[in-house]
C-alpha positions in Angstrom: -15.4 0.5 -10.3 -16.3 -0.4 -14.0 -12.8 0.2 -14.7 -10.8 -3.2 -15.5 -8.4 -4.1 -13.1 -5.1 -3.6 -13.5 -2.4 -7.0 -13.0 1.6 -5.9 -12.1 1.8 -7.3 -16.1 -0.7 -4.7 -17.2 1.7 -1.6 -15.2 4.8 -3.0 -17.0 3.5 -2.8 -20.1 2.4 0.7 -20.0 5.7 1.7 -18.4 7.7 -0.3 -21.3 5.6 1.8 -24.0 6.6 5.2 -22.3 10.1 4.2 -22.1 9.5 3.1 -26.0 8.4 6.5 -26.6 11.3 8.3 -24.7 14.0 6.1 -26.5 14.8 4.1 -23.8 16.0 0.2 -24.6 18.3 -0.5 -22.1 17.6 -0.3 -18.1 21.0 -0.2 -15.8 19.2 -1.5 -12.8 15.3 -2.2 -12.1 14.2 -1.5 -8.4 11.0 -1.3 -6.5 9.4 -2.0 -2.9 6.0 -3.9 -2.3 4.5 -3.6 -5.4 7.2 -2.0 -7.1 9.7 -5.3 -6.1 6.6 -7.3 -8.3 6.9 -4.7 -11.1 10.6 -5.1 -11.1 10.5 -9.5 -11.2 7.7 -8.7 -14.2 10.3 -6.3 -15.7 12.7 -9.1 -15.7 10.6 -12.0 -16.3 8.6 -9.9 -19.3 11.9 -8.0 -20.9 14.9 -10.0 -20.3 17.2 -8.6 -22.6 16.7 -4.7 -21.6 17.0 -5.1 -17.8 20.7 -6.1 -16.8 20.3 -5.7 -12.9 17.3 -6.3 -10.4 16.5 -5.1 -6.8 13.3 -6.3 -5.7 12.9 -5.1 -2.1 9.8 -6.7 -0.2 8.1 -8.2 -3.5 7.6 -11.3 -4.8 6.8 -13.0 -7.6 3.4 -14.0 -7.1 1.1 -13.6 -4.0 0.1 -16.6 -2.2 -2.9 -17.2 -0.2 -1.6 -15.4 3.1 -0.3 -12.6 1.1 -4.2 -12.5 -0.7 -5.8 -12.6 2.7 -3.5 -10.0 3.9 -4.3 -7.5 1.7 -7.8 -7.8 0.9 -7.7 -6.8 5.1 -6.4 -3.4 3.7 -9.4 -3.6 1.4 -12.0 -4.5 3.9 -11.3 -1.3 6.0 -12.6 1.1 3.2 -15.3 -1.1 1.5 -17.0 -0.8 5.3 -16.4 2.6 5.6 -20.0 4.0 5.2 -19.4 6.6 2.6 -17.5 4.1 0.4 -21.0 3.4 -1.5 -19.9 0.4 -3.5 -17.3 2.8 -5.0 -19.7 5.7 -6.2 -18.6 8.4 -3.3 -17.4 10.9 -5.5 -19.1 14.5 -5.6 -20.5 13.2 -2.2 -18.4 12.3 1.3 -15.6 10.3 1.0 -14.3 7.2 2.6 -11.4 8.9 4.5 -11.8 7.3 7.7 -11.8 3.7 6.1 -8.9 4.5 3.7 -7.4 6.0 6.7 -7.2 2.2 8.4 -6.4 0.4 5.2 -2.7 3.0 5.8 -2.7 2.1 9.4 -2.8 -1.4 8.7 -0.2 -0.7 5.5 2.0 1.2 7.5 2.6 -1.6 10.2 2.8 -4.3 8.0 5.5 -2.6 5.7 7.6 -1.7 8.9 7.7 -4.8 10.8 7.6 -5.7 14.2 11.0 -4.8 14.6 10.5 -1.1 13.4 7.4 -0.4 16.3 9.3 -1.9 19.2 12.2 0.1 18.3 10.9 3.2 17.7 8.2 2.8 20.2 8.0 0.3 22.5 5.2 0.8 24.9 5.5 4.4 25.1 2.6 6.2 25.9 1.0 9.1 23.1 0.2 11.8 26.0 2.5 12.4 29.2 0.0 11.0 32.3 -2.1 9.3 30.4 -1.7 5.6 31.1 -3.1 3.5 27.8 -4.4 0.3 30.3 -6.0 3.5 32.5 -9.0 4.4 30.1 -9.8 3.4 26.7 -9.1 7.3 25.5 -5.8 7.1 26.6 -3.2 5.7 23.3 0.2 4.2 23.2 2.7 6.5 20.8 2.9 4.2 18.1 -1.2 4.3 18.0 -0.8 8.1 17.5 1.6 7.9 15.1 -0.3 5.4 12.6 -3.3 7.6 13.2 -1.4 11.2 12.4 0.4 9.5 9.4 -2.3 7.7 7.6 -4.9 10.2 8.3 -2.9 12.5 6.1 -1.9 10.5 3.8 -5.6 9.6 3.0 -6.6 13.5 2.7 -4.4 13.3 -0.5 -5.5 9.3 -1.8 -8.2 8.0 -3.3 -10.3 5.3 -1.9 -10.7 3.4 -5.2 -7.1 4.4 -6.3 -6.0 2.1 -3.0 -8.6 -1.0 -4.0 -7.1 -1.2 -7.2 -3.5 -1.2 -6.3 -5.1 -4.5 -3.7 -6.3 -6.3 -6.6 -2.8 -6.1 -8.2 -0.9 -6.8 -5.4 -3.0 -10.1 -5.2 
C-alpha cells in the first residue's frame, strides 16, 4: 500500500497519453458506469475539445459525504478480513472472504432495490428450507450475491479493490 493513490484525474490522464500514442484526437462519444461515468465527466471537464458526446451512467461529478461513507463500507469488509494484514497478504493467504463482501455489498448497491425484488423477491435459495426456519437456511437473492462475488473475488485483488475506493471517493 506504498503505492500513491490514484484520483479519476490521475486514470484520465494515463488513458489520454495511450490514446496520444495510438493517434487518437478525437472521441465520438465518451461512456462509463460507476466509476467509469466519473472518468467520462473528467474526460469532458479535462479535454473539452476532443470529446463531442458524453454518457455518464451512475457517476457523478464528485462524491459527497454519503457517497464517501458508502464506499469506504466496501472497504471496511476487506481491511477486517484477517488475512488482509494491513495490505501485505501476498505470498501468504488472501483476503478472499473479505473482498468477497466488499462485491456482495457492490453488487446490491449497483442493482438497486428494484433489481432484487424483481428478480427475487423473497424466494427462498433451497426448496424446503424456510429462511425465518433456522439461520442456515438463505433467501435466493443471499445465494446469488454469495455465488457471484465469491467468484469474482477468486480472480481480484484485495488492494486492487481499495484503491479503486479511494478514487471513487
Amino acid at each position: 500500500l506504498d503505492f500513491p493513490t490514484l484520483t479519476v484525474a490521475d486514470m484520465v490522464r494515463a488513458e489520454r497519453a495511450l490514446l496520444r500514442e495510438l493517434g487518437i484526437e478525437k472521441l465520438l462519444a465518451v461512456s462509463g458506469g460507476s466509476l467509469g461515468g466519473m472518468q467520462a465527466m473528467e474526460w469532458a471537464a479535462a479535454y473539452p475539445d476532443m470529446v463531442e458526446r458524453l454518457i455518464p451512467v451512475l457517476g457523478v461529478a464528485e462524491a459527497d459525504a454519503w457517497t464517501i461513507g458508502r464506499v469506504e463500507m466496501w472497504a471496511q469488509a476487506i481491511t477486517l478480513d484477517p488475512n488482509w494484514n494491513n495490505g501485505d497478504y501476498y505470498g501468504k493467504a488472501e483476503p478472499t472472504r473479505g473482498l468477497a463482501e466488499a462485491l456482495k455489498v457492490v453488487s446490491l448497491h449497483a442493482q438497486g432495490v428494484e433489481w432484487a425484488n424483481k428478480t427475487f423477491g423473497r424466494k427462498w435459495a433451497e426448496e424446503g428450507k424456510n429462511p425465518l426456519d433456522a439461520m442456515g437456511n438463505k433467501f435466493a437473492i443471499e445465494a446469488a450475491l454469495e455465488k457471484g462475488a465469491t467468484a469474482r473475488a477468486a480472480a481480484s485483488d484485495a488492494n486492487h479493490f481499495l484503491y479503486l475506493v479511494k478514487a471513487n471517493q
